[in-house]
C-alpha positions in Angstrom: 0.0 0.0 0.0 1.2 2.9 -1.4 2.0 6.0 1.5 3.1 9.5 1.0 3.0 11.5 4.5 4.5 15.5 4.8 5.0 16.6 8.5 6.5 19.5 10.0 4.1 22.4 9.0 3.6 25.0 11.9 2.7 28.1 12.9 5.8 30.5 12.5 6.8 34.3 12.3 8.3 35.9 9.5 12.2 35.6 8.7 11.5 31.8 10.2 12.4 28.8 9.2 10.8 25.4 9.0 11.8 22.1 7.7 8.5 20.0 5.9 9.4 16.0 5.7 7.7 13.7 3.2 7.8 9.9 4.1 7.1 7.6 1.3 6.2 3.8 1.0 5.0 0.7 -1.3 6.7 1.9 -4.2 10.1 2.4 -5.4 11.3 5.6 -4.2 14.5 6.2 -5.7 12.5 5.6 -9.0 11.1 8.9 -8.3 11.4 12.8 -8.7 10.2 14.4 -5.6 8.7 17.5 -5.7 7.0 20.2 -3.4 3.8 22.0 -4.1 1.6 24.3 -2.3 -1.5 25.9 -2.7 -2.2 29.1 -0.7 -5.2 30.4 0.4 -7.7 31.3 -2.5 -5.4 30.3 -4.8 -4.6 26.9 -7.0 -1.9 24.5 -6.6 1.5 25.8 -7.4 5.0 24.2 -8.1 7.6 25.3 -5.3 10.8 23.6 -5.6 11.7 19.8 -6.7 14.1 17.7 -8.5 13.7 17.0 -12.1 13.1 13.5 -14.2 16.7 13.1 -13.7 16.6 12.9 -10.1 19.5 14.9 -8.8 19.3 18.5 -10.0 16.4 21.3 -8.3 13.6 23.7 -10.3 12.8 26.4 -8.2 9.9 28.8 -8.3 10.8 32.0 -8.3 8.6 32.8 -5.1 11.5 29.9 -3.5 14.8 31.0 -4.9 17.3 31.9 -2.3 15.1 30.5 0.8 14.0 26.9 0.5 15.7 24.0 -0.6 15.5 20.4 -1.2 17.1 17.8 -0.6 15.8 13.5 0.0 17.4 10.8 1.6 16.9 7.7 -0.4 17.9 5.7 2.1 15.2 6.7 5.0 12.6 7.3 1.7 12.2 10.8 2.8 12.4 14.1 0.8 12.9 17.3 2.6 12.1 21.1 2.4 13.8 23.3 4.0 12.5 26.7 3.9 14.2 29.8 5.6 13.4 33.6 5.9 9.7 32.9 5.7 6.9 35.5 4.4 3.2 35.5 5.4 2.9 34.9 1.6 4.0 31.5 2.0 1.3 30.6 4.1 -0.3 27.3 2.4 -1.1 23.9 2.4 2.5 22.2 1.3 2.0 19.0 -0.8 4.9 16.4 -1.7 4.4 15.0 -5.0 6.1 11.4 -6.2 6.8 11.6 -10.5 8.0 8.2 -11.7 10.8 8.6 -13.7 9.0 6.1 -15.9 6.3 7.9 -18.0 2.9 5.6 -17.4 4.0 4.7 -14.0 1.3 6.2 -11.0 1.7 10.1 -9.4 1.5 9.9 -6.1 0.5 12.7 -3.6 0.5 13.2 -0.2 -2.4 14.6 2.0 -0.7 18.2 2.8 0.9 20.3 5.6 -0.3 23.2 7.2 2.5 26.5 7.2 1.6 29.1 8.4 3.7 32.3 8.5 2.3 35.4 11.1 3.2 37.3 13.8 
């Protein structure tokens, strides 16, 4: 059964930082790009930051570059995102999203995180 679980989502202030895990399971995760999404309030679902079909280089939104990064550990099936120097504009719902490197394999998504940046 196939899993896909973000934590780490909080309540913080601006110029923060927070670090969002994604835990995956039942399929083969190093067979995967893994990528962040969010969707903020009112607004759709948006690309943030994640590694492409190759699997070891980053595309970054331009809302991301120069405070969050990715990175994954293959061995503990977990992507990160770390994201520093926070804005109340980043508030969202922050989604981790599984892309088979194979085309015609199954996208997987997680359920979401809650950040929330305020004072």
């Amino acid at each position: 059964q196939v899993h896909v679980v973000e934590s780490g989502g909080d309540l913080v202030e601006p110029g923060g930082s927070l670090r969002l895990s994604c835990v995956a399971s039942g399929f083969a995760f190093s067979s995967y790009a893994l990528k962040w999404y969010r969707q903020c309030p009112g607004k759709e679902r948006e690309f943030v930051i994640g590694f492409t079909s190759g699997g070891n280089f980053a595309q970054v939104a331009d809302s991301a570059k120069g405070r969050f990064t990715i990175s994954r550990d293959n061995d503990k099936n977990t992507v990160y995102l770390q994201m520093n120097n926070l804005k109340p504009e980043d508030t969202a719902v922050y989604y981790c999203k599984a892309v088979p490197l194979v085309s015609g394999e199954t996208i997987y998504w997680g359920q979401g995180t809650q950040v929330t940046v305020s004072s």
